[in-house]
C-alpha positions as CSV (number, residue, x, y, z in Angstrom):
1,X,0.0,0.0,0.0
2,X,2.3,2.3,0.9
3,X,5.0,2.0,-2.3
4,X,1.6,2.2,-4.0
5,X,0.9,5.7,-2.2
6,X,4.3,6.7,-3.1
7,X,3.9,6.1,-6.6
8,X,1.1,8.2,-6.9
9,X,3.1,11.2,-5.1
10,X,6.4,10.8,-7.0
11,X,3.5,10.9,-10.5
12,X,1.6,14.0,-9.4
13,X,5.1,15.6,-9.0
14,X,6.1,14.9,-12.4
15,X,2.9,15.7,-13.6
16,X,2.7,19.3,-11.9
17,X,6.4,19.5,-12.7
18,X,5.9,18.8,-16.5
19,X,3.0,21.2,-16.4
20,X,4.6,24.4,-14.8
21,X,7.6,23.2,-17.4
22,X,5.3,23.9,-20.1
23,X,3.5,26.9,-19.2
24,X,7.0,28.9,-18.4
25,X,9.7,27.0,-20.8
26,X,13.5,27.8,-19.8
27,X,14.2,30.4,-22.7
28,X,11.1,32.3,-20.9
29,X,12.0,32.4,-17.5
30,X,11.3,36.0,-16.0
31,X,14.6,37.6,-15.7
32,X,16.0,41.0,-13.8
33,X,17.0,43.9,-16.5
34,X,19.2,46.2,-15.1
35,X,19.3,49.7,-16.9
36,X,21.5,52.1,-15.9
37,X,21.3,56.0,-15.7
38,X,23.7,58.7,-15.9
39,X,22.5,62.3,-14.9
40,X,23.2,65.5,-13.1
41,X,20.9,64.9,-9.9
42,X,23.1,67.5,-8.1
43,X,25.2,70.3,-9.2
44,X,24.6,73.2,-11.6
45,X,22.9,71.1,-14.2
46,X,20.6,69.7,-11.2
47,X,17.2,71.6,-13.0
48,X,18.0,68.8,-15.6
49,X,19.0,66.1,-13.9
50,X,17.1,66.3,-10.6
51,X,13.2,65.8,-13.0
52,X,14.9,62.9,-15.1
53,X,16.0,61.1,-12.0
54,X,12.6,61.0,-10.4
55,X,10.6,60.5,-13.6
56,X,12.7,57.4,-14.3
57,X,11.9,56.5,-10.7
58,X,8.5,56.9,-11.2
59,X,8.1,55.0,-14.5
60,X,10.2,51.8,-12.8
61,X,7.8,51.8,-9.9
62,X,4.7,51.9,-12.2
63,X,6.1,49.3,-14.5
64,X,7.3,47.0,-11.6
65,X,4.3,46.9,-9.6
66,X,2.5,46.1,-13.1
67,X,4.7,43.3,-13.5
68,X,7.5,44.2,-15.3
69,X,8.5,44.4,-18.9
70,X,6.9,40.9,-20.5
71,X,7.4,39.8,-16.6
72,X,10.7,41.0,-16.0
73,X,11.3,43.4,-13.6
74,X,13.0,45.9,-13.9
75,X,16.9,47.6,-11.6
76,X,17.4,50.9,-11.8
77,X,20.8,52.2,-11.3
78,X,21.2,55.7,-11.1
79,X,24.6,57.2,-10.9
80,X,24.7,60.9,-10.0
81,X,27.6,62.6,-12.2
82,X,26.8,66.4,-11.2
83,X,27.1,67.4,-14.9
84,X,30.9,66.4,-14.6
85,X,32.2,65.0,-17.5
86,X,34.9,62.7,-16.0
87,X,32.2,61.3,-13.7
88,X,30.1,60.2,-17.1
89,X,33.1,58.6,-18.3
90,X,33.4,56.4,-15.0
91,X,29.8,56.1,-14.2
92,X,29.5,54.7,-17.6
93,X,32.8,52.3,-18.0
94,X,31.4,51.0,-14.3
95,X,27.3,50.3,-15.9
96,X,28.5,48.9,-18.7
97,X,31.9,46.4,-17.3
98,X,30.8,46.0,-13.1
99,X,26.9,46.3,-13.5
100,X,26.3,44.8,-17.0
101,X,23.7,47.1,-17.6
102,X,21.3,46.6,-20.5
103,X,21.2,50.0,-21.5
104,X,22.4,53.3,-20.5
105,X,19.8,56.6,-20.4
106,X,20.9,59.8,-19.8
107,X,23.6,61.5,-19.5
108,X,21.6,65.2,-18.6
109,X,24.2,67.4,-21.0
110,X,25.7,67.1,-23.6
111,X,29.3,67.6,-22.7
112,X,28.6,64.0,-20.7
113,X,27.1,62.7,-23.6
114,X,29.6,63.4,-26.3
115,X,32.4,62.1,-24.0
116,X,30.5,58.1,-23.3
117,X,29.6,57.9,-27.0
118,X,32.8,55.8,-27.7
119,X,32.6,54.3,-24.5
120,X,28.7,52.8,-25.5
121,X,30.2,52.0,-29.1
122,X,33.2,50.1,-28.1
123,X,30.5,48.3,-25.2
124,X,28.0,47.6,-27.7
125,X,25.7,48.7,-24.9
126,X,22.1,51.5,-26.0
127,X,22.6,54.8,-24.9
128,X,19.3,56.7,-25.1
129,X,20.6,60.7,-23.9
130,X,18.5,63.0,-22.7
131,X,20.7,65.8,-24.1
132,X,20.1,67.9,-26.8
133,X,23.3,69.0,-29.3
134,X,22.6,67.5,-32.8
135,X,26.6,66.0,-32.9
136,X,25.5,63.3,-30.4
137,X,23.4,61.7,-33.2
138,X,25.2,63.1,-36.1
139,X,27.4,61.9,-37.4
140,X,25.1,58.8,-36.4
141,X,26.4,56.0,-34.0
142,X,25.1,52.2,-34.0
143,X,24.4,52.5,-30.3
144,X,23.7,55.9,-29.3
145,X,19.8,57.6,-29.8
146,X,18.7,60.9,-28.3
147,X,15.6,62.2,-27.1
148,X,15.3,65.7,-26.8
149,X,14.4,67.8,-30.7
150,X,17.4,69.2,-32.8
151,X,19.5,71.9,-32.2
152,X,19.1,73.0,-35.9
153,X,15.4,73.2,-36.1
154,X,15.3,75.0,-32.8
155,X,17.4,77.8,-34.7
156,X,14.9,77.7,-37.2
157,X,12.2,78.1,-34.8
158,X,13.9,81.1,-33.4
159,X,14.9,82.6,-37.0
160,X,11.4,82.0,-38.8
161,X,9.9,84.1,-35.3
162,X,12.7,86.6,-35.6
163,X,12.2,86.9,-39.8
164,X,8.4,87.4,-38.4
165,X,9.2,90.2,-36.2
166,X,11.7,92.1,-38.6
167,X,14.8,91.5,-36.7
168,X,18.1,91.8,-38.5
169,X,20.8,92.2,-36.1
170,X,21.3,90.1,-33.2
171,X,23.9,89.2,-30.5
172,X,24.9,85.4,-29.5
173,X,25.6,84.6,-26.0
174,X,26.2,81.0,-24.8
175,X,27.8,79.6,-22.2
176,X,30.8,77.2,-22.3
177,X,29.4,73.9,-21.8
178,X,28.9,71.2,-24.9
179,X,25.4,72.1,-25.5
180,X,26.4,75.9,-25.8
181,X,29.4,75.3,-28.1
182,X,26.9,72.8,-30.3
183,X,24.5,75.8,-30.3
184,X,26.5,78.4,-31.3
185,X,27.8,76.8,-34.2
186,X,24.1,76.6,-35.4
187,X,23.3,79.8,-35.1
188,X,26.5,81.0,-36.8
189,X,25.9,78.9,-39.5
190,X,22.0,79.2,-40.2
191,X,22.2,82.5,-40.1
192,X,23.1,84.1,-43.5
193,X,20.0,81.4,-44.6
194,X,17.4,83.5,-42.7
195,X,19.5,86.9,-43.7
196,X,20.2,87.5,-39.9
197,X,23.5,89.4,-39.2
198,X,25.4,88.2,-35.7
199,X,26.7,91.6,-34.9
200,X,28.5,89.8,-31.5
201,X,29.3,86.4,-30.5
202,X,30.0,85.8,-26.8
203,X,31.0,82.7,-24.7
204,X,30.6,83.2,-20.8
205,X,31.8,80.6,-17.8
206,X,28.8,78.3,-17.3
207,X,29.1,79.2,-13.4
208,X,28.7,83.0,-13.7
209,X,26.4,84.2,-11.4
210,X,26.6,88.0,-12.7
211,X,27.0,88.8,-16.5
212,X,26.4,92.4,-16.1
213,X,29.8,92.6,-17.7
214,X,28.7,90.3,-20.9
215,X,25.6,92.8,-21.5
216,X,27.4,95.8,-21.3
217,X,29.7,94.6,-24.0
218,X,26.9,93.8,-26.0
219,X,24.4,97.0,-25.9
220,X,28.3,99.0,-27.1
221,X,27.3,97.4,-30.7
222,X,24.9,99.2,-32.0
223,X,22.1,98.2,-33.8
224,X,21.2,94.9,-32.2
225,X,17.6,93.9,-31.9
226,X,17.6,91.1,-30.1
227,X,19.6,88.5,-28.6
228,X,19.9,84.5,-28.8
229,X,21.1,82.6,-25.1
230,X,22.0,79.2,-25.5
231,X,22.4,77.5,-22.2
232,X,21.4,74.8,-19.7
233,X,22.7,76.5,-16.5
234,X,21.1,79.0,-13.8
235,X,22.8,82.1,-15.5
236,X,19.3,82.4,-18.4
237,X,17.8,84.2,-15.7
238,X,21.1,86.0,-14.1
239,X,21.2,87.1,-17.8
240,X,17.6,88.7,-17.8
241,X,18.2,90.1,-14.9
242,X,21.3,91.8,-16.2
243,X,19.8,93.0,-19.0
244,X,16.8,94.6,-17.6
245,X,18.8,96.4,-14.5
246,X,20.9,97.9,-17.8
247,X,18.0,99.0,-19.3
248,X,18.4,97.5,-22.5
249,X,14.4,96.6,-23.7
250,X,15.1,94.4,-26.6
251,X,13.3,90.7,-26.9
252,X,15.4,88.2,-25.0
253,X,15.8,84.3,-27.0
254,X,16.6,81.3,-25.5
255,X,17.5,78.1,-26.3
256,X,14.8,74.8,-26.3
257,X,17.1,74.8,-22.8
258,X,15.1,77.1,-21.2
259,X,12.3,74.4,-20.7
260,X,11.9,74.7,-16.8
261,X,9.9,76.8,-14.9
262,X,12.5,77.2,-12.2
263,X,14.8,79.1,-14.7
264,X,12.0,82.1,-15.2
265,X,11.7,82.1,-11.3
266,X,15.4,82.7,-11.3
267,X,14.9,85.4,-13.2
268,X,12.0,86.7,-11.5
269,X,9.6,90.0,-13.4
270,X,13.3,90.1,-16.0
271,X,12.1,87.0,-17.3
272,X,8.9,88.3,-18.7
273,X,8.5,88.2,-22.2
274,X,11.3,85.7,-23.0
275,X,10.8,83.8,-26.4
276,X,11.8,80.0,-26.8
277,X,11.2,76.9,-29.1
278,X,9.9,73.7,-26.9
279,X,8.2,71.0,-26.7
280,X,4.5,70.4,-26.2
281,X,4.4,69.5,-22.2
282,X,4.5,72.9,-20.9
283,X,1.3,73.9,-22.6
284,X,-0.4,70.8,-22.9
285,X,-3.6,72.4,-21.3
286,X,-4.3,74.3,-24.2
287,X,-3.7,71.6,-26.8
288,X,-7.1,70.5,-29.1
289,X,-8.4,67.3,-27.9
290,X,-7.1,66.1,-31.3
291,X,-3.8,66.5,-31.2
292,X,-1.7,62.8,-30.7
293,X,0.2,64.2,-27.9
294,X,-2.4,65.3,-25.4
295,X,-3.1,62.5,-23.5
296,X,0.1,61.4,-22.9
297,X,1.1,64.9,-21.9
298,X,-1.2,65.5,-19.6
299,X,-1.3,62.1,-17.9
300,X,2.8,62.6,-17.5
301,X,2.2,65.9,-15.9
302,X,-0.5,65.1,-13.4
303,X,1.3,61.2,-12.4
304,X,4.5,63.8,-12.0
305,X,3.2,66.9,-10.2
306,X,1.3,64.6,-7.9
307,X,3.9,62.4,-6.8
308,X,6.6,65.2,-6.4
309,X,4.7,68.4,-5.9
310,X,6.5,70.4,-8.6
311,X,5.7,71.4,-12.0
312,X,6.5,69.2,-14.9
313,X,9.1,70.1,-17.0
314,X,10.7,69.2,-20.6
315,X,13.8,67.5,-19.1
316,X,11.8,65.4,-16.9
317,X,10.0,64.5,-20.2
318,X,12.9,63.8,-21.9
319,X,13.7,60.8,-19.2
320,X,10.3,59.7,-19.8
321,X,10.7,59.5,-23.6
322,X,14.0,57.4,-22.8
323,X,12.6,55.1,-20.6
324,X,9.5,54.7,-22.8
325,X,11.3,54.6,-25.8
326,X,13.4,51.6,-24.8
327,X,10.7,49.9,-22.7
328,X,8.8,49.7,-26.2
329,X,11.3,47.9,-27.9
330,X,12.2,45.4,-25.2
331,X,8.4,44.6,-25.2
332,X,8.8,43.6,-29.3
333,X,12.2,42.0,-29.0
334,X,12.5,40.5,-25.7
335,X,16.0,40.7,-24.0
336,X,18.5,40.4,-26.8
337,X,20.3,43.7,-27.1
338,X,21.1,43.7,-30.7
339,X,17.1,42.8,-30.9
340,X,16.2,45.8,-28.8
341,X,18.8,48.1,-30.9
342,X,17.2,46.9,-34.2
343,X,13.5,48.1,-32.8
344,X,14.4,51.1,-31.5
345,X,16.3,51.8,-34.3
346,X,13.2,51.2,-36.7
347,X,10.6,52.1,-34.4
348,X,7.9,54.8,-36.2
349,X,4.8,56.7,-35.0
350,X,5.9,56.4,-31.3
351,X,4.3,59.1,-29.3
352,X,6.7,60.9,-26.4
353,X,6.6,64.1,-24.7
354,X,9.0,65.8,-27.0
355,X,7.1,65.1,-29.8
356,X,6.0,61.8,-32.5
357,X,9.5,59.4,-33.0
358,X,10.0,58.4,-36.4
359,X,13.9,56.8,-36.2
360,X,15.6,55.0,-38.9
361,X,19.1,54.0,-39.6
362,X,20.0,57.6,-40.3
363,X,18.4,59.5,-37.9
364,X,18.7,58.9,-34.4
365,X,17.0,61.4,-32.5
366,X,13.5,60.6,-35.1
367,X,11.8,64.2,-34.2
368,X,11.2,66.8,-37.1
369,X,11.0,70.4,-36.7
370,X,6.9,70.4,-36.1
371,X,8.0,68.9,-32.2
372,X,9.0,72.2,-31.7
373,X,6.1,75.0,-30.8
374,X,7.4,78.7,-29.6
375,X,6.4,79.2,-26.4
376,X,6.9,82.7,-24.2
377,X,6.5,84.0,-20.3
378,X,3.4,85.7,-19.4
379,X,2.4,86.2,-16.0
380,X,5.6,83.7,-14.5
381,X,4.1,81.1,-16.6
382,X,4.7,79.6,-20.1
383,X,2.2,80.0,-22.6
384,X,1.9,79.8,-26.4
385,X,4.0,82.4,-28.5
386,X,1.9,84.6,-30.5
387,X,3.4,87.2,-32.1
């Protein structure tokens, strides 16, 4: 009786093992993916950083407590490099050779960026930056995608409003980090297109925190109409400030950097009237119910604003799109990383925060000009530009 009893045990195991065998096969077996991030939590670029580092926290916990990614969840490793360039280069050799990372999002600037991008090519390991100089995608690199819109059609932006408005002569200010240098060389060299004359071209150290000096060495040109700031650091408001205890009234540009709120409270009542190209998330309130981007936008915005009781802003989007962007193609391919580079790389009509992604093997940032609207400060608040 009893090795009869124990024959039926020892079958139902087999049977129950056979049966779990088939309903989760070895090669499906849930599995941990590790990503890695790389951004400027703390330090001057920290109004980048600080949003991308708890909107990737955000998205992990929503997609973890949901299950994963096709049941696998997910490790987040963020390493905070304080916009320090050396930092990115060890954060990212550590990811990539001691953590084995899948993928790599971030870095916050560009300097960072463009100093890993033979680090991720050499590793064969997906970089998805949330920085925004055009060189980090062009030329283009197997591995390495961006997220936020073009340098280039953000000049555009800015030159098509200026054309609009009749301005001619214009100074260029930037400050010396990557994303100013890739800026200024846009400007320079768009501008004959759009017959705008650079009367004065100025670099300043990204860590001024008075540029008094800057302004008064531009309004000794005469002529200028307006003038184009390209930076990612505290010093866009300093500069408004600057300008307006000079007395110098003319329109202020900035960069598609300018795409947090807590850079106009920095410049307080100076940064009134200041014109920029950006992204969709900071007015998403007044979009048409039709328009692809709504939804999303405004679901990002509340799940973000809730959680962390501050407003939104485009570098926290930019995160999002990373995350989002790479979660999608993990969902298609699985957990092969040449898989996952080959759907991202050929993914089309995906819908982020900074606008529709179309990318193919020669574009690697997959945004057109039309993710760009011009937005201005009315009130301490940013609203649609209209002229």
């Amino acid at each position: 009786m009893k090795k009869m009893l124990r024959s039926v045990f020892w079958n139902i195991v087999a049977l129950s093992t056979l049966t779990v065998m088939a309903l989760f096969p070895f090669g499906a077996q849930a599995e941990t993916i590790k990503i890695g991030a790389i951004l400027a939590v703390t330090g001057p670029a920290s109004f980048l950083g600080g949003p991308e580092s708890r909107t990737l926290q955000m998205l992990v916990e929503e997609y973890n407590a949901a299950g994963g990614i096709n049941g696998n969840k997910i490790e987040l490793i963020i390493k905070d490099s304080g916009a320090n360039p050396a930092k990115a280069i060890s954060f990212a050799k550590q990811l990539i050779e001691e953590e084995k990372v899948f993928a790599i999002l971030g870095p916050s600037t560009s300097g960072e960026t463009m100093k890993i991008k033979k680090i991720m090519e050499q590793g064969k390991t997906i970089l998805l930056s949330c920085a925004a100089a055009e060189v980090i995608v062009n030329p283009v690199a197997k591995y390495v995608f961006k997220t936020p819109q073009k340098d280039s059609h953000a000049v555009q932006k800015i030159y098509t409003t200026m054309n609009d408005l009749g301005i001619k002569k214009i100074a260029v200010l930037v400050g010396n980090t990557g994303f100013g240098k890739a800026g200024k060389g846009q400007l320079l060299k768009a501008a004959p297109e759009y017959g705008i004359d650079v009367v004065i071209s100025e670099v300043y150290d990204k860590k001024s925190t008075d540029l008094s000096a800057v302004v008064a060495k531009l309004m000794a040109k005469k002529g200028i109409q307006a003038v184009v700031n390209w930076s990612i650091v505290p010093a866009q408001g300093i500069l408004a400030k600057n300008m307006r205890q000079a007395g110098w009234d003319v329109p202020l540009f900035q960069s598609h950097g300018f795409g947090n709120i807590k850079y106009v409270q920095a410049g307080g009542a100076a940064a009134e009237g200041i014109i920029f190209p950006a992204g969709r998330l900071l007015v998403s309130d007044v979009l048409p119910d039709s328009n692809p981007q709504k939804s999303l936008l405004m679901k990002y915005k509340q799940d973000y604003e809730n959680k962390f009781n501050e407003p939104a802003s485009t570098f926290g989007g930019h995160a999002y799109d990373a995350f989002m962007i790479l979660a999608r193609a993990i969902e298609k391919a699985g957990t092969d990383r040449e898989a996952v580079r080959d759907a991202i790389e050929n993914m089309n009509g995906m819908v982020g925060t900074g606008g529709i992604f179309n990318f193919s093997p020669t574009d690697h940032n997959g945004l057109d000009i039309d993710a760009f609207a011009m937005l201005t400060v009315k009130d301490g608040k940013f609203v649609l530009y209209n002229k």
